[in-house]
Structure formats: structure tokens, C-alpha cells
N, CA, C and O atoms as a Tripos MOL2 file, in Angstrom:
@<TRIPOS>MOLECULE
protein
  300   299    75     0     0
PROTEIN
NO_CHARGES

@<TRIPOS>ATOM
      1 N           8.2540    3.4530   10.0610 N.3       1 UNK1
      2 CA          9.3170    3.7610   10.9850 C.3       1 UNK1
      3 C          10.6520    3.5250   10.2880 C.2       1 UNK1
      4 O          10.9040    2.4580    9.7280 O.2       1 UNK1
      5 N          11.5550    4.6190   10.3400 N.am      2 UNK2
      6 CA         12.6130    4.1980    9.3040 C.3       2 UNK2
      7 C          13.8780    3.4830   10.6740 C.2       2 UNK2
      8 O          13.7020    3.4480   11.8920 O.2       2 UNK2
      9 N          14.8190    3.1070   10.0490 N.am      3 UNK3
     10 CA         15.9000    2.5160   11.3430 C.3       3 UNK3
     11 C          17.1940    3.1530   10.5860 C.2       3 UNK3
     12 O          17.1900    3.4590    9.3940 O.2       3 UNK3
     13 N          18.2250    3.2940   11.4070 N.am      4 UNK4
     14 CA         19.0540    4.0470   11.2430 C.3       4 UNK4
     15 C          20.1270    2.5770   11.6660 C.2       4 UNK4
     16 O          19.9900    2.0840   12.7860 O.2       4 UNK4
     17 N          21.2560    1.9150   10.5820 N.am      5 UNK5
     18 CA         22.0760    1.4530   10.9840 C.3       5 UNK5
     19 C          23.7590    1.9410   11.4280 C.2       5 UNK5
     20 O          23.9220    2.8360   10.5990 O.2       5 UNK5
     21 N          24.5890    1.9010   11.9360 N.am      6 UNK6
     22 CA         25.8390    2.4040   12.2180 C.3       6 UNK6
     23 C          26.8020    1.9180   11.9870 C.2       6 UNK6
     24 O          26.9060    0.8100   12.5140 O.2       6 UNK6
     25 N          27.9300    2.3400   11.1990 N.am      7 UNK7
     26 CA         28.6140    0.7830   11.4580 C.3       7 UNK7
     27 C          29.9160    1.3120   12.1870 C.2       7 UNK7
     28 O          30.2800    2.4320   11.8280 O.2       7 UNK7
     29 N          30.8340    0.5420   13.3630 N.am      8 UNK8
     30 CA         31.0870    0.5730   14.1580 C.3       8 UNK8
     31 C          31.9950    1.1310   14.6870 C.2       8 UNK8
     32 O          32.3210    0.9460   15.8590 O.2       8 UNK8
     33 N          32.7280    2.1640   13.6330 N.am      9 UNK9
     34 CA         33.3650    3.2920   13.4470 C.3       9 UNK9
     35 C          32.7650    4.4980   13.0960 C.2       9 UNK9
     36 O          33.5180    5.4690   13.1700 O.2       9 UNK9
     37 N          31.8890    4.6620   12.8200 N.am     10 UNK10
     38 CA         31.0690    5.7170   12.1640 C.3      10 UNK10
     39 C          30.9120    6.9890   14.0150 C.2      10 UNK10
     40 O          31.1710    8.1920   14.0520 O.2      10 UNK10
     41 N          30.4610    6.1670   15.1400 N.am     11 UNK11
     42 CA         30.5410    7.2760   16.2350 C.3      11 UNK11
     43 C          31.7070    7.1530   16.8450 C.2      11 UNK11
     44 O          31.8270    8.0760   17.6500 O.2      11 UNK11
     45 N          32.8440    6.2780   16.8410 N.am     12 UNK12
     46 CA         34.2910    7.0700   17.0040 C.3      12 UNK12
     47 C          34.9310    7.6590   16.2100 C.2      12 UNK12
     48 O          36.0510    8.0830   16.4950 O.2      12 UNK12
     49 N          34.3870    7.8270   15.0430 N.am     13 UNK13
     50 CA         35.2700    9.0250   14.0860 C.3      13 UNK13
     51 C          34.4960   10.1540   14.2070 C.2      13 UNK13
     52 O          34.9930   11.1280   13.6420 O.2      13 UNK13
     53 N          33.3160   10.3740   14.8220 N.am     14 UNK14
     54 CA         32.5890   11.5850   14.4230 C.3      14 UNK14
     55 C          32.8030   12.1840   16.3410 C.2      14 UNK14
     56 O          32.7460   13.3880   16.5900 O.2      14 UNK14
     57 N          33.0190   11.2110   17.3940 N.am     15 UNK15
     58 CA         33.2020   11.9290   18.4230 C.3      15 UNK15
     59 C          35.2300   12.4690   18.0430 C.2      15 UNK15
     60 O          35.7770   13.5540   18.2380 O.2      15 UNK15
     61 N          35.7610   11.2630   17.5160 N.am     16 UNK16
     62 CA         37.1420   12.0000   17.1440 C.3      16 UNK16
     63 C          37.0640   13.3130   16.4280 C.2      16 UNK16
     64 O          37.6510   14.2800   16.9140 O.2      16 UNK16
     65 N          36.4320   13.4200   15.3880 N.am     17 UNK17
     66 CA         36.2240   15.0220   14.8890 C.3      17 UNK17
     67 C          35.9760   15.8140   15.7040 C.2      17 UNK17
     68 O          36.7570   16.7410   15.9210 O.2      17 UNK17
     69 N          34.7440   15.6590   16.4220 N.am     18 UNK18
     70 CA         34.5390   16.5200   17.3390 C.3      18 UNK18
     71 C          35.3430   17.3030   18.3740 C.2      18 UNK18
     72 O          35.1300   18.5070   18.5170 O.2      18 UNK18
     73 N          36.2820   16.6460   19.1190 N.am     19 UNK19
     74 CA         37.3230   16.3250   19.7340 C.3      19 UNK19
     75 C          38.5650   17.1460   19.0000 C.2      19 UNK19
     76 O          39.4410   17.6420   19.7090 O.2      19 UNK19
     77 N          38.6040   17.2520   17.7870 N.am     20 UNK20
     78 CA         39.4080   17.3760   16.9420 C.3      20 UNK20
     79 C          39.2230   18.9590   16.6610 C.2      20 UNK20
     80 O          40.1320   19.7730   16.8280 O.2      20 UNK20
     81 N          37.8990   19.2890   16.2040 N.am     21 UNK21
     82 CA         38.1370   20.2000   15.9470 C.3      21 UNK21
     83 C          37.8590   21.7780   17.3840 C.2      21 UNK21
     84 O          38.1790   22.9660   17.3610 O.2      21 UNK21
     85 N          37.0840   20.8470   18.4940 N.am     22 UNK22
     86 CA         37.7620   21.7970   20.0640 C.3      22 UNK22
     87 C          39.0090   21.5920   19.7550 C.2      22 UNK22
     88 O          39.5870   22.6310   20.0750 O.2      22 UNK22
     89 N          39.4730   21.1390   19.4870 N.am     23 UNK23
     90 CA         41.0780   21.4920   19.9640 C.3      23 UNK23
     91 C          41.9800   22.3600   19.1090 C.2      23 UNK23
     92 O          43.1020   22.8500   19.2350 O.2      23 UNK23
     93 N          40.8280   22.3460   17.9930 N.am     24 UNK24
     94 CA         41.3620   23.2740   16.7560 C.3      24 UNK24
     95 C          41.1770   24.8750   17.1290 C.2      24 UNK24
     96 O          41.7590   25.9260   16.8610 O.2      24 UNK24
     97 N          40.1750   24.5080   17.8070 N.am     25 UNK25
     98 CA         39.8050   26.0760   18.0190 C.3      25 UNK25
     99 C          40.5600   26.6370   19.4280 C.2      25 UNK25
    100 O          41.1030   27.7410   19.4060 O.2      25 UNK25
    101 N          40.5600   25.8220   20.6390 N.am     26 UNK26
    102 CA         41.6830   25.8120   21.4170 C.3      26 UNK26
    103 C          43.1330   26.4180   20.5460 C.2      26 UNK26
    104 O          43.6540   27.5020   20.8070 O.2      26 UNK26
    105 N          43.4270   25.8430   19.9070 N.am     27 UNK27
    106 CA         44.7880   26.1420   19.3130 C.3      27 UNK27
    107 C          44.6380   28.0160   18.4380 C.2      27 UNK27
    108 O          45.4600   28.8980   18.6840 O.2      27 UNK27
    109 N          43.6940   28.1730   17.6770 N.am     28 UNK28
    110 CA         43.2670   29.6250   17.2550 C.3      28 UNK28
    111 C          43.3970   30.7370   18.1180 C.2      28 UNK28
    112 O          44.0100   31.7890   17.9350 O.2      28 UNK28
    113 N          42.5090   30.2220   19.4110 N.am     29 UNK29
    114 CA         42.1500   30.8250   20.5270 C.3      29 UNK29
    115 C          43.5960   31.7030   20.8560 C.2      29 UNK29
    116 O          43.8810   32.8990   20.8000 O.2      29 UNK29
    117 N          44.4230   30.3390   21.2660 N.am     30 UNK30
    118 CA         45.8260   30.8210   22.2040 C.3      30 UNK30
    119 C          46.7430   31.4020   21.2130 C.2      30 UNK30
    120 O          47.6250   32.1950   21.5450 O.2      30 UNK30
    121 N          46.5300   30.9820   19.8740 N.am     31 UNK31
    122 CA         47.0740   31.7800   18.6300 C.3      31 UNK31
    123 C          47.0350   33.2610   18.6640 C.2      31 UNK31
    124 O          48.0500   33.8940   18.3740 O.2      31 UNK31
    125 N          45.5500   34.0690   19.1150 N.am     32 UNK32
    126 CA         45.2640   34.9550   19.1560 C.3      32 UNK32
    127 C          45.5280   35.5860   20.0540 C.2      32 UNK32
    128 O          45.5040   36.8160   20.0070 O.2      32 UNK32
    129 N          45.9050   34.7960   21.2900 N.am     33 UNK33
    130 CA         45.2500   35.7010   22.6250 C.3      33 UNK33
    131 C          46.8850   36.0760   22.2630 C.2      33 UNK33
    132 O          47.1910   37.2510   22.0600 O.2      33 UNK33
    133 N          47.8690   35.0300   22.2030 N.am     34 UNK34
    134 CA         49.4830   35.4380   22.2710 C.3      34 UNK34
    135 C          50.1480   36.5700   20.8920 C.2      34 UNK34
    136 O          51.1490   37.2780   20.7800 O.2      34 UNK34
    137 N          49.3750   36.3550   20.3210 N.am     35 UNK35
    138 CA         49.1870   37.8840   18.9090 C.3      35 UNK35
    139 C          49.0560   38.9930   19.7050 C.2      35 UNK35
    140 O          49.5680   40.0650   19.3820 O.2      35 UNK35
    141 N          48.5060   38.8650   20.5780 N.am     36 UNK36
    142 CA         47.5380   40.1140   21.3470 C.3      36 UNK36
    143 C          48.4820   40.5670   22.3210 C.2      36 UNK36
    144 O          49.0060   41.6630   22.5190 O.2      36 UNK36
    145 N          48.5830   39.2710   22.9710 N.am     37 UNK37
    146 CA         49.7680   39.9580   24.0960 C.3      37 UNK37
    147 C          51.4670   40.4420   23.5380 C.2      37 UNK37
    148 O          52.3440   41.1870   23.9740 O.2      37 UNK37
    149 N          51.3380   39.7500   22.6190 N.am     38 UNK38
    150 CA         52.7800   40.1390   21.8010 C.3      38 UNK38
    151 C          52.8580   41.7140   21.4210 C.2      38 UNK38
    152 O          53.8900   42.3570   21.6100 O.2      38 UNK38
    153 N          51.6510   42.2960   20.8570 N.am     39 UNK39
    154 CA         51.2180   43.4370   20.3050 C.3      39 UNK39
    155 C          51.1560   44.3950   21.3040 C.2      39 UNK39
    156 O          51.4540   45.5700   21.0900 O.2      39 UNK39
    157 N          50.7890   43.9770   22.3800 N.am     40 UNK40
    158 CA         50.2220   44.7710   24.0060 C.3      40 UNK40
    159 C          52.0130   45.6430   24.2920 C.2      40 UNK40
    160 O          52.4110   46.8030   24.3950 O.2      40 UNK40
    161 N          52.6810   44.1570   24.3240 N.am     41 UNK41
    162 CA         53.8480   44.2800   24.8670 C.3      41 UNK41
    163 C          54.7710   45.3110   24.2240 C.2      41 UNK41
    164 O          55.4600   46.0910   24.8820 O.2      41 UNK41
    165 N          54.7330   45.2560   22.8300 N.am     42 UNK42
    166 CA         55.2160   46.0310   22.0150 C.3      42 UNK42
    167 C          54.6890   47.6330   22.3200 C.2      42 UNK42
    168 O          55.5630   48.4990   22.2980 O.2      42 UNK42
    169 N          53.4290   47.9980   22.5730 N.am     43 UNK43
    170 CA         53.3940   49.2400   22.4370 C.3      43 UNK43
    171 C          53.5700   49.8990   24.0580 C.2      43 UNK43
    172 O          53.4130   51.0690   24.4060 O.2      43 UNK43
    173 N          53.8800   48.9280   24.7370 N.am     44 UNK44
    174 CA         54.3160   48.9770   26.0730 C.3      44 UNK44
    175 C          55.5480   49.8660   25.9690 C.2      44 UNK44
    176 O          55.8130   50.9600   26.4670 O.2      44 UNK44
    177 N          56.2850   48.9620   25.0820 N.am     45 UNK45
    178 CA         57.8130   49.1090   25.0800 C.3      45 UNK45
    179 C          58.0900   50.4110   24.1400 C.2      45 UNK45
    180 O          58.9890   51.2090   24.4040 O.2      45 UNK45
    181 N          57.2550   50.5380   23.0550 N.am     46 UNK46
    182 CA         57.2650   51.7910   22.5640 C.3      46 UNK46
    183 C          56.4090   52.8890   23.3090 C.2      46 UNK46
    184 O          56.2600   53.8100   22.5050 O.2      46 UNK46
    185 N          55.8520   53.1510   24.3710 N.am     47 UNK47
    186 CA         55.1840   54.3480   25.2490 C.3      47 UNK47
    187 C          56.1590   54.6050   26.2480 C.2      47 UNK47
    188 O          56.0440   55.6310   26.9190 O.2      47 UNK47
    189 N          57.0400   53.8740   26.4310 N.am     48 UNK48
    190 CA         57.9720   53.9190   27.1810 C.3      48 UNK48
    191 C          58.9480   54.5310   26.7500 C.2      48 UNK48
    192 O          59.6360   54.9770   27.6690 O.2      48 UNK48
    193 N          59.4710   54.8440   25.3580 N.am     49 UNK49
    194 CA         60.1760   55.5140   24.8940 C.3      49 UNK49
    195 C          59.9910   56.8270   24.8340 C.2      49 UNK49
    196 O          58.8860   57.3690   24.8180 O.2      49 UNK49
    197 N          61.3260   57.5250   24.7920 N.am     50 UNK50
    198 CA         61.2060   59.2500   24.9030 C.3      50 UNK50
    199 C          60.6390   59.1440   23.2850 C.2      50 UNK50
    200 O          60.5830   58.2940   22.3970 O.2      50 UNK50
    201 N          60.1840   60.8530   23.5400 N.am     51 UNK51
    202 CA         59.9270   61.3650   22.3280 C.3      51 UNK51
    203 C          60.8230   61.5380   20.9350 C.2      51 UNK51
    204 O          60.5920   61.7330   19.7420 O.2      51 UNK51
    205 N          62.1720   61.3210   21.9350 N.am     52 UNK52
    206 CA         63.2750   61.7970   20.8150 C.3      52 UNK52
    207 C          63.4070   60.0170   20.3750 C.2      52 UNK52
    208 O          63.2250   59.9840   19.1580 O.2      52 UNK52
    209 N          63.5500   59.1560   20.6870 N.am     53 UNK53
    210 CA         63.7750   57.6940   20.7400 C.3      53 UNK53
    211 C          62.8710   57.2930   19.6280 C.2      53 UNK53
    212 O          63.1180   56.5550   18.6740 O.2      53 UNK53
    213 N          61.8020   57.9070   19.9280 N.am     54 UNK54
    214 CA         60.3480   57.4390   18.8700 C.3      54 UNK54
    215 C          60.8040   58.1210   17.2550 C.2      54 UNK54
    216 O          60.8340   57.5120   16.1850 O.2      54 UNK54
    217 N          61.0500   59.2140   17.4520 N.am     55 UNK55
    218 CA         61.0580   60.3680   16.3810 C.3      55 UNK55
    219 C          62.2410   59.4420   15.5770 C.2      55 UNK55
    220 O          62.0550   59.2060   14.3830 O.2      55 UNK55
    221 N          63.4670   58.9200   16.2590 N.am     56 UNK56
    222 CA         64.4040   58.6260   15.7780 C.3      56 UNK56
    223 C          63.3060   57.0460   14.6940 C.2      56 UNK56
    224 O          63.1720   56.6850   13.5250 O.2      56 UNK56
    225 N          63.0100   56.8030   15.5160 N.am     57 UNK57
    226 CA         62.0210   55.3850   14.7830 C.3      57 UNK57
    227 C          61.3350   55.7530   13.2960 C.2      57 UNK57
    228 O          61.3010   55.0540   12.2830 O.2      57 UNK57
    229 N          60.7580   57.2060   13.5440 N.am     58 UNK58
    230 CA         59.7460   57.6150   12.7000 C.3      58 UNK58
    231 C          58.6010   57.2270   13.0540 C.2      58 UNK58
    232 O          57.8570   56.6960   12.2300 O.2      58 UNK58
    233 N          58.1600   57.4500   14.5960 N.am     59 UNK59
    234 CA         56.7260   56.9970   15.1910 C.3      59 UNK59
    235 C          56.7510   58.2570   15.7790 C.2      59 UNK59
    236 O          57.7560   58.8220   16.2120 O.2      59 UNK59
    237 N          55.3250   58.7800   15.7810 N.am     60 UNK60
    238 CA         54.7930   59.9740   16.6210 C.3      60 UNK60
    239 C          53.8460   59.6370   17.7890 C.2      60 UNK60
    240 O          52.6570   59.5350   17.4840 O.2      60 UNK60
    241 N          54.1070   59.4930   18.7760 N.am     61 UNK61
    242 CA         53.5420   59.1720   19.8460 C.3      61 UNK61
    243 C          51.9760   58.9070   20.0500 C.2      61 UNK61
    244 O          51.3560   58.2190   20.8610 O.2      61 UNK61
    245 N          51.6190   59.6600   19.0780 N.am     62 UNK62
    246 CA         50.3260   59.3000   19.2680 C.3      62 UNK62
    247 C          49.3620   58.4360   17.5000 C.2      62 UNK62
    248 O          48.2480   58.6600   17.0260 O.2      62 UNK62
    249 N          50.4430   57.5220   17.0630 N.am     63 UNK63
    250 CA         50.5580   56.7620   16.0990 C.3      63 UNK63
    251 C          51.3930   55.5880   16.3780 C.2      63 UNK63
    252 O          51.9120   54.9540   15.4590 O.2      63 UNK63
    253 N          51.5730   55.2030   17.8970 N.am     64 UNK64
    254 CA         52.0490   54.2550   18.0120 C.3      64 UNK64
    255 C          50.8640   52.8350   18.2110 C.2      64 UNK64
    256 O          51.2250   51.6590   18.1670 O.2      64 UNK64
    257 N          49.8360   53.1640   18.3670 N.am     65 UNK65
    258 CA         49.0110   52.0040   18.4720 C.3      65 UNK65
    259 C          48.8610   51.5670   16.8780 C.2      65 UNK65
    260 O          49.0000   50.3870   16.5560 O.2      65 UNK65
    261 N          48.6040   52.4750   16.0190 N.am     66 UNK66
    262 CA         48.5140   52.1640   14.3020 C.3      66 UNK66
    263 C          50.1170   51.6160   13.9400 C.2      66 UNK66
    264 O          50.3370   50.6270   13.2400 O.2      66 UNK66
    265 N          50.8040   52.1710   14.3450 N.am     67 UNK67
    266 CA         52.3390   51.5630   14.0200 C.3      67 UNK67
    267 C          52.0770   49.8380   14.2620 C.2      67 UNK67
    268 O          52.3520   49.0070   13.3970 O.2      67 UNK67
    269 N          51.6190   49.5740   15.3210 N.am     68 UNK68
    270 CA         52.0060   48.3070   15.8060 C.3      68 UNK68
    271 C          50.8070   47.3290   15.1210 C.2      68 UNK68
    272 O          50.9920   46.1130   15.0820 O.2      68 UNK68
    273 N          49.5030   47.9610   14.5560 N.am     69 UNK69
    274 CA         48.5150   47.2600   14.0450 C.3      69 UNK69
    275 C          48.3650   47.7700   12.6640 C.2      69 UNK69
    276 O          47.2750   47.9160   12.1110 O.2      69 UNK69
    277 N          49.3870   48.0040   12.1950 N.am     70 UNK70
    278 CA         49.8270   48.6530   10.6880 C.3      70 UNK70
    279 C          49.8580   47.6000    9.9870 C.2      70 UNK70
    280 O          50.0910   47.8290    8.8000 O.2      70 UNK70
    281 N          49.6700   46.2060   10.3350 N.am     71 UNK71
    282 CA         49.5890   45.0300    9.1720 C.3      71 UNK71
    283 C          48.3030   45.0570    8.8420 C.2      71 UNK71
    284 O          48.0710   44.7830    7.6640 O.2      71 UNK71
    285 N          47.0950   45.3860    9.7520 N.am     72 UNK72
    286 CA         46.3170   44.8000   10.0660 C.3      72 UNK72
    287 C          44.8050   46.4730    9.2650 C.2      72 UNK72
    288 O          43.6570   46.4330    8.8240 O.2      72 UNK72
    289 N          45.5340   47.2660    9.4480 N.am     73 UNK73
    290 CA         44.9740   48.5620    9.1020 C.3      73 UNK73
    291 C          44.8080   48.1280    7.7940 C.2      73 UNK73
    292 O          45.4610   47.1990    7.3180 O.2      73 UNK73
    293 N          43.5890   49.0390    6.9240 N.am     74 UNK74
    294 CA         44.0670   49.2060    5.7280 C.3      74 UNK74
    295 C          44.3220   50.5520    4.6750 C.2      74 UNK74
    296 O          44.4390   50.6200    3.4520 O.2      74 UNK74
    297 N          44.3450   51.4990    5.6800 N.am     75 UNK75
    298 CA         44.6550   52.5710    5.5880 C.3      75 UNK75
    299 C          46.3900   53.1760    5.3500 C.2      75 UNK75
    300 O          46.6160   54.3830    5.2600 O.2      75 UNK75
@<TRIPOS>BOND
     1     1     2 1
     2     2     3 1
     3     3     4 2
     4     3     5 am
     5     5     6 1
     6     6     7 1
     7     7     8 2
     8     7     9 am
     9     9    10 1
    10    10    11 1
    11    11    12 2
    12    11    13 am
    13    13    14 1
    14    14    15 1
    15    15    16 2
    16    15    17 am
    17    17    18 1
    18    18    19 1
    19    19    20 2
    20    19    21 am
    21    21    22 1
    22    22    23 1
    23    23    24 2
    24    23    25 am
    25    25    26 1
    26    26    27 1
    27    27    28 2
    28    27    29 am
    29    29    30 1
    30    30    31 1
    31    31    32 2
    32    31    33 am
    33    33    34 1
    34    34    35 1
    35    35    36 2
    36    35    37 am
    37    37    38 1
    38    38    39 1
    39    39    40 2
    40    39    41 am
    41    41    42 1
    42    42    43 1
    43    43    44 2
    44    43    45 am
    45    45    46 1
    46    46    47 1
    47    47    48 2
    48    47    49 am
    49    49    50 1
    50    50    51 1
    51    51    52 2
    52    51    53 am
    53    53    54 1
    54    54    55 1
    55    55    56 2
    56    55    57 am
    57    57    58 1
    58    58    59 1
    59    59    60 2
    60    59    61 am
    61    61    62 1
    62    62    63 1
    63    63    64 2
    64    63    65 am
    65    65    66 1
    66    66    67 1
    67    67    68 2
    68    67    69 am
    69    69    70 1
    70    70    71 1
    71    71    72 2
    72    71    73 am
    73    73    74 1
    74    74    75 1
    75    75    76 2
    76    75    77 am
    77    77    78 1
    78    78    79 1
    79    79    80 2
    80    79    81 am
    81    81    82 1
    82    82    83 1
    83    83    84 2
    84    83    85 am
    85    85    86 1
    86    86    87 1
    87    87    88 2
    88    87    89 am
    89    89    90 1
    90    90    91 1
    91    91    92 2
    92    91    93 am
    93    93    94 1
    94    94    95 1
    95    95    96 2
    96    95    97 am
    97    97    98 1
    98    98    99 1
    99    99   100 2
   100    99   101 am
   101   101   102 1
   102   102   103 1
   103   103   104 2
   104   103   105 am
   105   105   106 1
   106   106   107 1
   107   107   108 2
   108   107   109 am
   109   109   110 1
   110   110   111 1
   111   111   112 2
   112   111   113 am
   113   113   114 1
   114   114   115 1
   115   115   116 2
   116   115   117 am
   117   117   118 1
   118   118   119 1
   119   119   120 2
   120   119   121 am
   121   121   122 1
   122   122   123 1
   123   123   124 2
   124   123   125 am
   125   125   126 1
   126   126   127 1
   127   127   128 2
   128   127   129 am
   129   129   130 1
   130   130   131 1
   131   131   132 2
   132   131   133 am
   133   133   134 1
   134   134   135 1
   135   135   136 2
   136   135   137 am
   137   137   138 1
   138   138   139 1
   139   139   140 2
   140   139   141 am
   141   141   142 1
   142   142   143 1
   143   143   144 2
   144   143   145 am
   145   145   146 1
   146   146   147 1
   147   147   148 2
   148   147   149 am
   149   149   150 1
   150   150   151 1
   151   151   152 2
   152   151   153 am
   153   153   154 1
   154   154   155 1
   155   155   156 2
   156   155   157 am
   157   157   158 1
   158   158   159 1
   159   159   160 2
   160   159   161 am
   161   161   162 1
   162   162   163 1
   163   163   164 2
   164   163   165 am
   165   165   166 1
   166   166   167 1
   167   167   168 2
   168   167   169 am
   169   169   170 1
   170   170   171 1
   171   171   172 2
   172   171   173 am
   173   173   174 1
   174   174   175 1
   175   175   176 2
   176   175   177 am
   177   177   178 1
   178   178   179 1
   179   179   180 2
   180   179   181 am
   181   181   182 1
   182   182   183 1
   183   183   184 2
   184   183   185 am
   185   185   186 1
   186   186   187 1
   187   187   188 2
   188   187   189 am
   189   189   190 1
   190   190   191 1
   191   191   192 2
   192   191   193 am
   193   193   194 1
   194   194   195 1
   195   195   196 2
   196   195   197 am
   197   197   198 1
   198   198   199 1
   199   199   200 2
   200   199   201 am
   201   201   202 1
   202   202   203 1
   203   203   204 2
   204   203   205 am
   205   205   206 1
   206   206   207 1
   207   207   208 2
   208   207   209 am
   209   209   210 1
   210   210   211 1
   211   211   212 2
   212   211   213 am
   213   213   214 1
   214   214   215 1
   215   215   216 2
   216   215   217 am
   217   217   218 1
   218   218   219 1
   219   219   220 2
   220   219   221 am
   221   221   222 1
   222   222   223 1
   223   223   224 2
   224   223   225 am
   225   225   226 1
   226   226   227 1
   227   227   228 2
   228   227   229 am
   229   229   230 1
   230   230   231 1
   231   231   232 2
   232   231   233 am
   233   233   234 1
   234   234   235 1
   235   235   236 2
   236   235   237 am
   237   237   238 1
   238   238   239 1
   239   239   240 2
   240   239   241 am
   241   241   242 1
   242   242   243 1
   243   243   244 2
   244   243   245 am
   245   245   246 1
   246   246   247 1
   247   247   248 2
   248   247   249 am
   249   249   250 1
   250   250   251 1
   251   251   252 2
   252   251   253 am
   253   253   254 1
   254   254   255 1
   255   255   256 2
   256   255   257 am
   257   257   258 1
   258   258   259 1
   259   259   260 2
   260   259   261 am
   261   261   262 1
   262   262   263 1
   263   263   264 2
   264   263   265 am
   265   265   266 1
   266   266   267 1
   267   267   268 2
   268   267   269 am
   269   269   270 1
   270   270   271 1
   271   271   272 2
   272   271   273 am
   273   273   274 1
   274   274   275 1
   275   275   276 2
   276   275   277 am
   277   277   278 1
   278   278   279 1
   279   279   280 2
   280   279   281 am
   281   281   282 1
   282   282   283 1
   283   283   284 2
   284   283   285 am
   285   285   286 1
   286   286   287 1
   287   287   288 2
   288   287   289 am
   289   289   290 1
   290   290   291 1
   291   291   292 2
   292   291   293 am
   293   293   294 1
   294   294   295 1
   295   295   296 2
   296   295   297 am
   297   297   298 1
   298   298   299 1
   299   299   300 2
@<TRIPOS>SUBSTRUCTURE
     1 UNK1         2 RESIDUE 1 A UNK
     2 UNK2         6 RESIDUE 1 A UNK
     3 UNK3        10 RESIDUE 1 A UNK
     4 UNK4        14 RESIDUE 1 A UNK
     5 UNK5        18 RESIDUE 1 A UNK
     6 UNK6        22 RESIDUE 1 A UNK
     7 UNK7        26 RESIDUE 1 A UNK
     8 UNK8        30 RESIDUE 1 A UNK
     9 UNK9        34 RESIDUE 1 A UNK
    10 UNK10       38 RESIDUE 1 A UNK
    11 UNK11       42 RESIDUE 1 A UNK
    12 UNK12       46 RESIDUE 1 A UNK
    13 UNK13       50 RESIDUE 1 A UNK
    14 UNK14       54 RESIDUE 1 A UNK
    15 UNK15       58 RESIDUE 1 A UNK
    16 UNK16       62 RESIDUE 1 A UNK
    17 UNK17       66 RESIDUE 1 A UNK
    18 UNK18       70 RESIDUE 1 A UNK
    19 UNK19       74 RESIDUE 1 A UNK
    20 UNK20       78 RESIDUE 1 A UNK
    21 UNK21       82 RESIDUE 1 A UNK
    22 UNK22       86 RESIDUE 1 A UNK
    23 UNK23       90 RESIDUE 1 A UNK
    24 UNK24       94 RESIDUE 1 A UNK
    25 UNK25       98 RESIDUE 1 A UNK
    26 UNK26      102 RESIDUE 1 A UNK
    27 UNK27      106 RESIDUE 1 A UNK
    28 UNK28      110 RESIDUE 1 A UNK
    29 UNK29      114 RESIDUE 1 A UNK
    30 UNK30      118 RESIDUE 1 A UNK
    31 UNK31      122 RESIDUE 1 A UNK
    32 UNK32      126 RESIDUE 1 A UNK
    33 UNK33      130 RESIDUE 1 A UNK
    34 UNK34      134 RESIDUE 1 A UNK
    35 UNK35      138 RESIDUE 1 A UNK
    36 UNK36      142 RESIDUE 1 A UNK
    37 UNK37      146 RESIDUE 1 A UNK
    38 UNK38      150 RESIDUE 1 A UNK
    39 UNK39      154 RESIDUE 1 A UNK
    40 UNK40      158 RESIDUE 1 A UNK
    41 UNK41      162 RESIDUE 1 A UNK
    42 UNK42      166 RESIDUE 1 A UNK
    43 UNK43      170 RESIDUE 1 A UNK
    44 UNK44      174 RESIDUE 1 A UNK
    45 UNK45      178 RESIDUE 1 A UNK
    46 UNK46      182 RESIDUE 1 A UNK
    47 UNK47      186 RESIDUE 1 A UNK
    48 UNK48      190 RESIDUE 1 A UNK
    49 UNK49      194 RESIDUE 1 A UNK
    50 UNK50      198 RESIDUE 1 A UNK
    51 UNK51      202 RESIDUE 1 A UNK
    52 UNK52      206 RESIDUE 1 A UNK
    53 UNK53      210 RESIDUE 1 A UNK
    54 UNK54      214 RESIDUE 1 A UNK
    55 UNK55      218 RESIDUE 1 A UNK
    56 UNK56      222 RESIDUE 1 A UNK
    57 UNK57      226 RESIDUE 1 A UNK
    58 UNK58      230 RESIDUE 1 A UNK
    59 UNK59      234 RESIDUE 1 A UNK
    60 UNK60      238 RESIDUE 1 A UNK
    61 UNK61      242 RESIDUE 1 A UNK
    62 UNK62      246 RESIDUE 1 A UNK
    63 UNK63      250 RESIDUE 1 A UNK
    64 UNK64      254 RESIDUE 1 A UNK
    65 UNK65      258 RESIDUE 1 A UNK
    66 UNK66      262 RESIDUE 1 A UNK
    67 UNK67      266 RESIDUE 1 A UNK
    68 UNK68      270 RESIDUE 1 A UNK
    69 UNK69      274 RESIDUE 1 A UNK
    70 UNK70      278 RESIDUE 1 A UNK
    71 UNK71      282 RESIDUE 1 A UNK
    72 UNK72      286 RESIDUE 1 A UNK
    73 UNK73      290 RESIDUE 1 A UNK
    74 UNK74      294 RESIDUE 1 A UNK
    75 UNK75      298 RESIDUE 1 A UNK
């Protein structure tokens, strides 16, 4: 029978990690979701624009979703 000793920090640093890294991913999460809505908003604001408004940009209306995820393309 083997025994397993602990010593008396060993399960508050490993529930602190734990702890640590939900919250890491919490933080990614809302990183992303607000990327997303930032991006949403943007092509909001550009569909909303006339055709002549866009043209002036150098966006063609139906290249405004790639405009706005043009970092992210690799095309």
C-alpha cells in the first residue's frame, strides 16, 4: 500500500491555481466576446453607410464583413 504525504501548502496552491487559471479563462472569454462585439458594431456602422460614403472609404458593400476581419483573413 503506498501513502501519499502532503505538505501543507501543496492543496492551497494547487486549489489557488485552479482558481487562477478559471479566471484566466474568464478573462479570454470576455476578451473575445468584446472583440466580437466591437467588430459587430463596426460593420453596423459601416452597412449603414451610403454607397457613395463606403466608395469614398474604398469598401464595396459587399466586402465590408472582410474589411472589418481583414486582420484576421489571410487572403
Amino acid at each position: 500500500m503506498a501513502t501519499q504525504t502532503l505538505s501543507p501548502f501543496s492543496a492551497p496552491h494547487s486549489v489557488l491555481a485552479q482558481v487562477g487559471g478559471v479566471l484566466a479563462a474568464f478573462a479570454r472569454a470576455f476578451a473575445l466576446a468584446k472583440n466580437a462585439e466591437a467588430r459587430f458594431d463596426e460593420i453596423q456602422a459601416l452597412q449603414a453607410l451610403s454607397d457613395a460614403e463606403l466608395a469614398r472609404r474604398g469598401i464595396a458593400r459587399d466586402n465590408i464583413v472582410r474589411h472589418v476581419y481583414a486582420d484576421l483573413l489571410n487572403d
